[in-house]
PDB file of N, CA, C and O in Angstrom:
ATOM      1  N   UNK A   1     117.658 101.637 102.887  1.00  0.00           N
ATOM      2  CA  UNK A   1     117.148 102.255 101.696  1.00  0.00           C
ATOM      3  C   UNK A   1     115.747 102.814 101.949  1.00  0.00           C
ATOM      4  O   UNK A   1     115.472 103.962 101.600  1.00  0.00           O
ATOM      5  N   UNK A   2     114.663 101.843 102.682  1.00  0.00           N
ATOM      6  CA  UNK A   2     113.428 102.428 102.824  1.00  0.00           C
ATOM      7  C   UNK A   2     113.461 103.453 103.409  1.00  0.00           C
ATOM      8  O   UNK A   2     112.692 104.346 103.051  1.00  0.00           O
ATOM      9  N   UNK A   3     114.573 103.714 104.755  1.00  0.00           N
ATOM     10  CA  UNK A   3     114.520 104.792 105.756  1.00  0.00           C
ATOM     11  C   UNK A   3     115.136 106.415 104.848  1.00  0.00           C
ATOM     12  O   UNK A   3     114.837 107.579 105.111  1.00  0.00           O
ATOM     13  N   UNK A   4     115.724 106.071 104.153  1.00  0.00           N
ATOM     14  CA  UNK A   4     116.268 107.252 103.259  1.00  0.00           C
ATOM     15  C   UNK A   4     114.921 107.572 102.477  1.00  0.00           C
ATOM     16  O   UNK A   4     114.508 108.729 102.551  1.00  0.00           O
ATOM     17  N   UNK A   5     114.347 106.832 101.884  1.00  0.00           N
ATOM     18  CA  UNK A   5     113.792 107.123 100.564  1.00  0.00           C
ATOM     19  C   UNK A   5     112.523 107.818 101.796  1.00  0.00           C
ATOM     20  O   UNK A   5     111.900 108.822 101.449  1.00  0.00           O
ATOM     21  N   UNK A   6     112.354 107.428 102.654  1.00  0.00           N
ATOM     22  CA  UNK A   6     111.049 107.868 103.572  1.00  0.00           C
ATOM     23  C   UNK A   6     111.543 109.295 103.527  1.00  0.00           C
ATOM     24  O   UNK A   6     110.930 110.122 102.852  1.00  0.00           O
ATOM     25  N   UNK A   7     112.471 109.575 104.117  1.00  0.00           N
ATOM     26  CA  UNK A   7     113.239 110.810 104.671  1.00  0.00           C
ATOM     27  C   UNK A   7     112.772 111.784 103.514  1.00  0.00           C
ATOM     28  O   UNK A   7     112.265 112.835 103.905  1.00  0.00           O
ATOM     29  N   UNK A   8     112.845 111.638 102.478  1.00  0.00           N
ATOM     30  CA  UNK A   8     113.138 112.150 101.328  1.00  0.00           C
ATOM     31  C   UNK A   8     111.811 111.987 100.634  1.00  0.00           C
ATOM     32  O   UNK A   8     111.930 111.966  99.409  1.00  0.00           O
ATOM     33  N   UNK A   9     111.026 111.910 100.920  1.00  0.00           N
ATOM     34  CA  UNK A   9     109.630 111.594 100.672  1.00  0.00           C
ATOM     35  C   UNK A   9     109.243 110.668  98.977  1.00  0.00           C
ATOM     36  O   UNK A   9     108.259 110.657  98.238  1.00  0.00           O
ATOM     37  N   UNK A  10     110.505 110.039  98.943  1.00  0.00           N
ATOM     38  CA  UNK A  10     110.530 108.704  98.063  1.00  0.00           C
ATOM     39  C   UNK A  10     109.408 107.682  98.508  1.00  0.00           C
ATOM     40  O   UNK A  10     108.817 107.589  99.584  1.00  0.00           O
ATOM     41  N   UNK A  11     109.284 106.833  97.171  1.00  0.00           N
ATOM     42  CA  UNK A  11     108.587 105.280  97.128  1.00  0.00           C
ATOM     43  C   UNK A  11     109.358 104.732  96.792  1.00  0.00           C
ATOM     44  O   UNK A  11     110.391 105.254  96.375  1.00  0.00           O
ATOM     45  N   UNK A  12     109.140 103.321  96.847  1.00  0.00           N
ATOM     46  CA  UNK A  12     110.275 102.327  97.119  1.00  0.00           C
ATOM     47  C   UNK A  12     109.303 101.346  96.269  1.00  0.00           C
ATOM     48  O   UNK A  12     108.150 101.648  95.961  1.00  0.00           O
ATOM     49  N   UNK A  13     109.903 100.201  95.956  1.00  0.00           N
ATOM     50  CA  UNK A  13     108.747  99.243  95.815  1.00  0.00           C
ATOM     51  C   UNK A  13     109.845  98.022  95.577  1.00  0.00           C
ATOM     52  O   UNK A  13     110.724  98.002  94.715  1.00  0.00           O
ATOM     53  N   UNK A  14     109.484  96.753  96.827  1.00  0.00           N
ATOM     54  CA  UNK A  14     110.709  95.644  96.382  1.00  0.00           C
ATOM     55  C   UNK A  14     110.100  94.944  95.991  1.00  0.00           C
ATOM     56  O   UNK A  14     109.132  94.341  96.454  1.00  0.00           O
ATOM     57  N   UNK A  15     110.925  94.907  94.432  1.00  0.00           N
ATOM     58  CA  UNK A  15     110.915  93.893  93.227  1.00  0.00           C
ATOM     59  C   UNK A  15     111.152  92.468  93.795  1.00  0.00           C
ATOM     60  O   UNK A  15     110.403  91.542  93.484  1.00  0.00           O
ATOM     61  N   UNK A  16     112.362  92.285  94.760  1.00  0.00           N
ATOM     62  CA  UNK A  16     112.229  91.021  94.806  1.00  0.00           C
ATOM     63  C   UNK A  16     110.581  89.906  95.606  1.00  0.00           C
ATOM     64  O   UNK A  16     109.988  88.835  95.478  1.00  0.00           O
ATOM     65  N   UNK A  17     110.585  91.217  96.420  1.00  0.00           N
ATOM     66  CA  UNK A  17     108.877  90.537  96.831  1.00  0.00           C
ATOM     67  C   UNK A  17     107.789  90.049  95.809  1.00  0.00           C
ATOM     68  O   UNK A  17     107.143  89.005  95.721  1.00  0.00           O
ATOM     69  N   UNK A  18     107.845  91.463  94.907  1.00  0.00           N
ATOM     70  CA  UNK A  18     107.117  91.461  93.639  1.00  0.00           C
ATOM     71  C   UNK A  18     107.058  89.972  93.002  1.00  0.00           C
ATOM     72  O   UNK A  18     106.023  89.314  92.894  1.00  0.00           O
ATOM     73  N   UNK A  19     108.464  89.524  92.563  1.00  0.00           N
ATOM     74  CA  UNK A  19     108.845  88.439  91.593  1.00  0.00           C
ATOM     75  C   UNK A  19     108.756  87.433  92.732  1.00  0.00           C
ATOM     76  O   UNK A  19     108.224  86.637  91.959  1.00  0.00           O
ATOM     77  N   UNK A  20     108.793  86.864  93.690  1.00  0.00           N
ATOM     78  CA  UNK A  20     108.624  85.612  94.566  1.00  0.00           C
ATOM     79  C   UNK A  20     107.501  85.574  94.288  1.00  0.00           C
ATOM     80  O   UNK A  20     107.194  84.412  94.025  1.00  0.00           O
ATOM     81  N   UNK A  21     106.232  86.616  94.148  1.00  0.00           N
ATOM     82  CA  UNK A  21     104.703  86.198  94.162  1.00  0.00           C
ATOM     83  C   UNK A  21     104.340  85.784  92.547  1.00  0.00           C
ATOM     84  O   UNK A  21     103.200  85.514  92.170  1.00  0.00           O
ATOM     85  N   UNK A  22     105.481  85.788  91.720  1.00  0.00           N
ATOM     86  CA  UNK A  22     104.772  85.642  90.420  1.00  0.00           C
ATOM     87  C   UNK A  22     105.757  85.052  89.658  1.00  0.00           C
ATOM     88  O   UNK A  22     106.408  85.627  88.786  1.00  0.00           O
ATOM     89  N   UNK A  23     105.863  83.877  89.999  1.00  0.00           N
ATOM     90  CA  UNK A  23     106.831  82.687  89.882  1.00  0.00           C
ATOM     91  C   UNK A  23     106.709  82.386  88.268  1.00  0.00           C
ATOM     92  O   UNK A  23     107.659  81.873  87.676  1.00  0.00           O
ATOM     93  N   UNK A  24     105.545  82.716  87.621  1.00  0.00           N
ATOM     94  CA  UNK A  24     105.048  82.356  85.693  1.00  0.00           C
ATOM     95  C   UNK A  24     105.962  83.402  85.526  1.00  0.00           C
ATOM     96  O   UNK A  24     106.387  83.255  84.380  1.00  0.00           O
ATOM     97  N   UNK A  25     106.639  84.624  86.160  1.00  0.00           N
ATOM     98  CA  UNK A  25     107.016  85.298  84.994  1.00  0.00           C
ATOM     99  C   UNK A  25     108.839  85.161  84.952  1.00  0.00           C
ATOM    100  O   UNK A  25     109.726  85.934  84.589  1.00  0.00           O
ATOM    101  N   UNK A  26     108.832  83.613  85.582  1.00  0.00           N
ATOM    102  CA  UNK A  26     109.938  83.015  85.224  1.00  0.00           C
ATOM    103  C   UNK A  26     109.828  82.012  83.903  1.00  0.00           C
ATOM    104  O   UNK A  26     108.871  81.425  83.399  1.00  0.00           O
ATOM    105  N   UNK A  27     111.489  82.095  83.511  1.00  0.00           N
ATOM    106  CA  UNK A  27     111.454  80.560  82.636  1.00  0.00           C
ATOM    107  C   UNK A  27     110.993  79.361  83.391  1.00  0.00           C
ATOM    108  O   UNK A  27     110.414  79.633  84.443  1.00  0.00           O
ATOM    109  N   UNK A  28     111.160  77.626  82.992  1.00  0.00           N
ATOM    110  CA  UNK A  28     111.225  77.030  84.063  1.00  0.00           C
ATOM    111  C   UNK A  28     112.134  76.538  84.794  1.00  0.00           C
ATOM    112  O   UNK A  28     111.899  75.638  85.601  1.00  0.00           O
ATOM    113  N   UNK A  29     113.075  76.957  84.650  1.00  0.00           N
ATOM    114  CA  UNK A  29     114.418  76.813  85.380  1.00  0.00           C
ATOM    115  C   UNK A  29     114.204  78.050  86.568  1.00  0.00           C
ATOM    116  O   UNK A  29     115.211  78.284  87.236  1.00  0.00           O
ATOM    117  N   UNK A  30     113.007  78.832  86.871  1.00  0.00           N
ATOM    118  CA  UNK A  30     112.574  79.317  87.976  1.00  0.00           C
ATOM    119  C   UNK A  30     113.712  80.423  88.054  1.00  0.00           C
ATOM    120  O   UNK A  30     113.738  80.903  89.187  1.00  0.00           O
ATOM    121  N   UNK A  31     114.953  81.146  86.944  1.00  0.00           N
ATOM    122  CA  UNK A  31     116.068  81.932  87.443  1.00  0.00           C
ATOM    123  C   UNK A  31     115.657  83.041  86.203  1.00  0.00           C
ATOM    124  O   UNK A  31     115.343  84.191  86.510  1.00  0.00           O
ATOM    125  N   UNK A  32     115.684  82.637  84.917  1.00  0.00           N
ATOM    126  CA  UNK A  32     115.534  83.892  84.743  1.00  0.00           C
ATOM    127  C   UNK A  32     114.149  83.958  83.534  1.00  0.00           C
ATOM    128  O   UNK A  32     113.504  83.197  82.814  1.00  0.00           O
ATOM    129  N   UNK A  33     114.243  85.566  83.937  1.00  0.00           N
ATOM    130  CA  UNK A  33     112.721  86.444  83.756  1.00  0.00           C
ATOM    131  C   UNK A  33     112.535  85.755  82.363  1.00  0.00           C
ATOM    132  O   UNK A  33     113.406  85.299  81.623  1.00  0.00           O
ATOM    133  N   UNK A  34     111.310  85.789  82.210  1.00  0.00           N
ATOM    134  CA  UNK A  34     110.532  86.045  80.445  1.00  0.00           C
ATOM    135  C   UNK A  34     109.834  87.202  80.487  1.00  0.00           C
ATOM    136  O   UNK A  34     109.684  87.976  81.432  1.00  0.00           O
ATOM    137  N   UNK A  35     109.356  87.261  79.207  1.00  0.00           N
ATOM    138  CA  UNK A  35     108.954  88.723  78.730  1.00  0.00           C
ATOM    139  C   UNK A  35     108.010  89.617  79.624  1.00  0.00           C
ATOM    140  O   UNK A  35     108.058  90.842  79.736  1.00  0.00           O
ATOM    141  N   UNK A  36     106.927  88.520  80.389  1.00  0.00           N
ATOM    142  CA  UNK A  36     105.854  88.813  81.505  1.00  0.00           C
ATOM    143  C   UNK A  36     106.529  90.059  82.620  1.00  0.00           C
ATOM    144  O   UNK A  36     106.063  91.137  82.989  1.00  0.00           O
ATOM    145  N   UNK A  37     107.737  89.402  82.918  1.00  0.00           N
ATOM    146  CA  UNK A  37     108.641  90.131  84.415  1.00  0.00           C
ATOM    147  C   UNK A  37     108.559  91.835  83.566  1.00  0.00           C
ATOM    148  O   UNK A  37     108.880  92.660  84.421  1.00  0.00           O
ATOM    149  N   UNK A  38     108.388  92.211  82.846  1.00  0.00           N
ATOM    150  CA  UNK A  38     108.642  93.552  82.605  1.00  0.00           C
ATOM    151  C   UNK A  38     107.432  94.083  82.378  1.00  0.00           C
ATOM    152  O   UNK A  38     107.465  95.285  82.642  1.00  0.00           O
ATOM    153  N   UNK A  39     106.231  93.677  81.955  1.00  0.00           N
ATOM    154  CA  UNK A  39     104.953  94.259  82.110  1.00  0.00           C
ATOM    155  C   UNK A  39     105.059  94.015  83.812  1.00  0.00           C
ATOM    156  O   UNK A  39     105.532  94.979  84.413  1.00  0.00           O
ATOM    157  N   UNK A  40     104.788  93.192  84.394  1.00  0.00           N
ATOM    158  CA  UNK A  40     104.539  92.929  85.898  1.00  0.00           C
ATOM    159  C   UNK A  40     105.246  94.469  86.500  1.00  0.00           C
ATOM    160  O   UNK A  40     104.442  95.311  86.900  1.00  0.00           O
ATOM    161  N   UNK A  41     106.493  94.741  86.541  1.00  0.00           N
ATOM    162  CA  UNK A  41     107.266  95.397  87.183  1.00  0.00           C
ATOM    163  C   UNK A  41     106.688  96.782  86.543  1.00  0.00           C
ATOM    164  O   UNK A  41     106.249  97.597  87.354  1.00  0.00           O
ATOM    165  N   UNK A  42     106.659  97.045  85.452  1.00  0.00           N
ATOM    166  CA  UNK A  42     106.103  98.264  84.968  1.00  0.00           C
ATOM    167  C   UNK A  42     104.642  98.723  85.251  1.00  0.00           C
ATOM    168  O   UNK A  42     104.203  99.816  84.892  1.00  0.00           O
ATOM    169  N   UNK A  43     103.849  97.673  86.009  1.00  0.00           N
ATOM    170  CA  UNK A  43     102.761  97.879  86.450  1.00  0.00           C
ATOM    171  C   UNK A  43     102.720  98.368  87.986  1.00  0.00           C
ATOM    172  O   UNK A  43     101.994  99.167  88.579  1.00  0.00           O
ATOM    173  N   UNK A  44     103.725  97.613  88.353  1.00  0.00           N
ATOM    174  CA  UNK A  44     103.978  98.576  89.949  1.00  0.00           C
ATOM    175  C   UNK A  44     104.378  99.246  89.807  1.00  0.00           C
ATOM    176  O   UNK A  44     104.181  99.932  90.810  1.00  0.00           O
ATOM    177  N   UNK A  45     105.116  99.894  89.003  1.00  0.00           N
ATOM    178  CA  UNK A  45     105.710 101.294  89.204  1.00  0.00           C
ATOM    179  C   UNK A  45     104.717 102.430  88.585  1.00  0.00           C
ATOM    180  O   UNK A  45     104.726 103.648  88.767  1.00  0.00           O
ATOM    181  N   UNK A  46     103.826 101.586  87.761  1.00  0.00           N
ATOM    182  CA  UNK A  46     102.364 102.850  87.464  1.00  0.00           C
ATOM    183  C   UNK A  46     101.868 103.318  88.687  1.00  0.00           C
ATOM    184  O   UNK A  46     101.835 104.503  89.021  1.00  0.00           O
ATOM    185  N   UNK A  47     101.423 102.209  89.454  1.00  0.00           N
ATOM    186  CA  UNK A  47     100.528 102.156  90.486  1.00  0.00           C
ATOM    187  C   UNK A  47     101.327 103.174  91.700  1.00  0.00           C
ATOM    188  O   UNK A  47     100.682 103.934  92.422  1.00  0.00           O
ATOM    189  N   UNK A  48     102.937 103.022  91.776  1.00  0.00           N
ATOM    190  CA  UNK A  48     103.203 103.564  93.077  1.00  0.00           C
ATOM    191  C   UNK A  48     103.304 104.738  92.490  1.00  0.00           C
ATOM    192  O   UNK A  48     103.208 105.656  93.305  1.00  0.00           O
ATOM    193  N   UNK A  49     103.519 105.206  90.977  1.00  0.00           N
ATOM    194  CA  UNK A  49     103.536 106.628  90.922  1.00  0.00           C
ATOM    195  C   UNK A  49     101.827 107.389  91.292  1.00  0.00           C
ATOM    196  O   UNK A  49     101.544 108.378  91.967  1.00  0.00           O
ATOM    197  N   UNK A  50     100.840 106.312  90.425  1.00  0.00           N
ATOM    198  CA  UNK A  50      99.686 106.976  90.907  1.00  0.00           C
ATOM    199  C   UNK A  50      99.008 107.203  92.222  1.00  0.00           C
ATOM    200  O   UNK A  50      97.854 107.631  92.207  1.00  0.00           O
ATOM    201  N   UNK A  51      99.716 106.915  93.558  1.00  0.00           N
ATOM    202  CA  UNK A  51      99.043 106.842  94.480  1.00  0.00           C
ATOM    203  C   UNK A  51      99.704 108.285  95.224  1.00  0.00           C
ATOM    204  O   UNK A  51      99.281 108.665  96.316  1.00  0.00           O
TER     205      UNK A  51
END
């Protein structure tokens, strides 16, 4: 996927890296998201559009 999206002069950005580093924006059953996981994720995708 990265090698395509390069090709193609795409950004990429893996979420799952994203969410391993920010373990609060789980419930505590550590599986699924709370409300946090969607500001978080919508903030990288500001950032990779602005660069």
């Amino acid at each position: 996927m990265n090698e395509t999206a390069q090709e193609k002069g795409l950004k990429t950005i893996n979420i799952n890296s994203l969410t391993e580093q920010n373990p609060q924006w789980f419930e505590k059953d550590g599986v699924h998201p709370n409300n946090d996981v969607a500001y978080g994720i919508a903030a990288q995708i500001k950032k990779a559009l602005e660069n």
